[in-house]
C-alpha distance (Angstrom), angle and dihedral (degrees) to the residues before:
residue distance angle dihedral
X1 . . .
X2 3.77 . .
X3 3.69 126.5 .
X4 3.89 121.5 -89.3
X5 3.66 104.7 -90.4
X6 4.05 93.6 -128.7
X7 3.67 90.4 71.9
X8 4.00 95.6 62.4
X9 3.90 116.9 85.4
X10 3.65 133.7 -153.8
X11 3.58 93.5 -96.6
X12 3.39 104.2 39.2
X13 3.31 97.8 46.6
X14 4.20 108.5 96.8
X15 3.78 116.1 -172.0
X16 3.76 105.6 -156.4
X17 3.65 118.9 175.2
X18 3.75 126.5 -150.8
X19 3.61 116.3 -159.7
X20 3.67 112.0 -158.5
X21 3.59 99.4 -170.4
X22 3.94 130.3 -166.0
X23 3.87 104.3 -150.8
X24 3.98 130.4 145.8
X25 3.93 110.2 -112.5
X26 3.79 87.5 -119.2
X27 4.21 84.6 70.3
X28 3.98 97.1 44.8
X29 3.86 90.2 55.0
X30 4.08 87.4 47.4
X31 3.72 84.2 60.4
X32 3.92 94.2 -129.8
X33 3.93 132.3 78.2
X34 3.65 120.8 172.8
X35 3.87 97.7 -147.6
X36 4.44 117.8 -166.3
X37 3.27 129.5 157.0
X38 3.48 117.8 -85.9
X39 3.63 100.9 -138.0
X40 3.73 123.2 -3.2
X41 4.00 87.2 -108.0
X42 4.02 86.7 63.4
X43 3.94 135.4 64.1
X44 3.74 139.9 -157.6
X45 3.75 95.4 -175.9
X46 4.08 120.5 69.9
X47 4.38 109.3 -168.0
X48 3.78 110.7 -152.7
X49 3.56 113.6 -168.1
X50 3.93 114.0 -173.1
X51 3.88 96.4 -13.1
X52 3.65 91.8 -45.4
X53 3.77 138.5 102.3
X54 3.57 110.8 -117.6
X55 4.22 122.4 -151.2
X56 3.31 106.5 -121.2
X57 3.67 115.0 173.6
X58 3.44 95.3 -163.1
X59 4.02 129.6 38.8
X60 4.04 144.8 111.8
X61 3.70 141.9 178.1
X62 3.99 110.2 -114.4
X63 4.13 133.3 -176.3
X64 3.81 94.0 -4.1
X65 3.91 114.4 -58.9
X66 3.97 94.8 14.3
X67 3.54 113.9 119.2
X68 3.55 116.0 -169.4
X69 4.13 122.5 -158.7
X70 3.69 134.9 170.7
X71 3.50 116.2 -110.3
X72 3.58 97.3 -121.9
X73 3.68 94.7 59.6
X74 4.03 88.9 60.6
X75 4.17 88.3 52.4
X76 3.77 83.1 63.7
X77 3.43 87.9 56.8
X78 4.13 90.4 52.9
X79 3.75 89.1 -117.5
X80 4.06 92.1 127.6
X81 3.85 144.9 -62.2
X82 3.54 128.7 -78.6
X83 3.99 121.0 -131.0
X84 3.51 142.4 175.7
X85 3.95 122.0 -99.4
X86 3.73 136.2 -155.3
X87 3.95 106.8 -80.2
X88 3.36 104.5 5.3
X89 3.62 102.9 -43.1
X90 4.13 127.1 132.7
X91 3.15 124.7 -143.2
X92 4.20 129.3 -155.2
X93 3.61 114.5 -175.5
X94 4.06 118.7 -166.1
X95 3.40 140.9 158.0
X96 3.45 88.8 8.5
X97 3.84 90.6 -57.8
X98 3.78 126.4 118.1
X99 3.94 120.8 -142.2
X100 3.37 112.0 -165.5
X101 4.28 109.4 -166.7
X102 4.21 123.7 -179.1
X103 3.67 117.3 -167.6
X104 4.21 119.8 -89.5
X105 3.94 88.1 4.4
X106 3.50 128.9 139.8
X107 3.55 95.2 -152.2
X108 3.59 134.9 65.4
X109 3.86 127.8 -166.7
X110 4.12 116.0 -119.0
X111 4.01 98.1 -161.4
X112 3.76 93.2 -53.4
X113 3.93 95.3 -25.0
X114 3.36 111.1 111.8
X115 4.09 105.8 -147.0
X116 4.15 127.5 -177.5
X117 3.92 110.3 -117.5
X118 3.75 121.6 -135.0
X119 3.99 86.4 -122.6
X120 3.77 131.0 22.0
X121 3.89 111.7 -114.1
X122 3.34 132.9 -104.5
X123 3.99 151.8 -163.8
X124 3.74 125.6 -134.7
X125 3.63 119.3 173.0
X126 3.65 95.3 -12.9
X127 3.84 88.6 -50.9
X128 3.59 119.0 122.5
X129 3.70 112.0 -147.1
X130 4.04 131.8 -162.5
X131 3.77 137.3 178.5
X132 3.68 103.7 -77.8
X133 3.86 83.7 -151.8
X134 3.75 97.6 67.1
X135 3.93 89.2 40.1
X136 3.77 89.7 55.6
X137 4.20 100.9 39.6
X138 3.94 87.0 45.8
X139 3.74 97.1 49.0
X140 4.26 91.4 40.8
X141 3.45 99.0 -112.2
X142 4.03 116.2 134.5
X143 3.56 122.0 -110.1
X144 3.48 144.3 -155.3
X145 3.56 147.5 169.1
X146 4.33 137.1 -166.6
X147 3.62 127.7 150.4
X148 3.54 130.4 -152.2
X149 4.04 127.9 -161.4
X150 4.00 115.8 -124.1
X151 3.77 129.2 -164.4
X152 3.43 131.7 -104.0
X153 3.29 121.1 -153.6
X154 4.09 127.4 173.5
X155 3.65 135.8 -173.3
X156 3.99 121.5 -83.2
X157 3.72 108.9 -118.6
């Protein structure tokens, strides 16, 4: 069982993220792979918080590096609580920091600083998602990313 969440800080909580990504050998020697879930029951992208896997309901490796996550999974880490903006926006304040995120923009607002995301946001299933990179670096918390390949393997005929 994982650690209550109140006991982590902002610096000593480390946000590594371990892609275990299903991809044909043909793609890794192409140098690019394109990895989403397969069906919203299924995931490509593990979050380990601390050491530990954390549940998220709700995340998916984009463009390369870019890992996208709903808000609402990161309130389960304590990080902050989401809220509803003026048209359309959400908000997630942490650490005494105030994100401010609109649907399939490429910019997010820092307090009242607006700052250019690595990815434009997006909505699946209701769900708005944003870089967990930018969330993380603007709220202090470390982050870090690494991949690593996993076989497939399916059933002869």
């Amino acid at each position: 069982m994982c650690e209550p969440v109140s006991r982590m800080t902002a610096t000593s909580v480390i946000a590594s993220i371990a892609l275990l990504i299903v991809c044909s050998t043909a793609a890794l020697a192409q140098g690019t792979a394109t990895v989403r879930p397969a069906a919203p029951a299924s995931t490509s992208v593990v979050l380990i918080v601390d050491g530990k896997v954390v549940e998220a309901e709700s995340i998916e490796l984009q463009r390369g590096p870019q890992v996208m996550v709903w808000l609402r999974d990161l309130e389960k880490l304590g990080w902050g609580k989401t809220e509803p903006g003026d048209n359309g926006q959400v908000l997630f304040k942490g650490q005494g920091i105030t994100l401010t995120f609109t649907k399939n923009e490429g910019v997010a607002l820092v307090n009242s600083l607006a700052v250019k995301l690595p990815i434009d946001t997006y909505v699946i299933d209701t769900k708005l998602m944003v870089p967990l990179s930018f969330v993380a670096k603007a709220l202090g918390y470390q982050y870090d990313y690494s991949y690593k390949s996993v076989p497939r393997s399916t059933p002869a005929p």
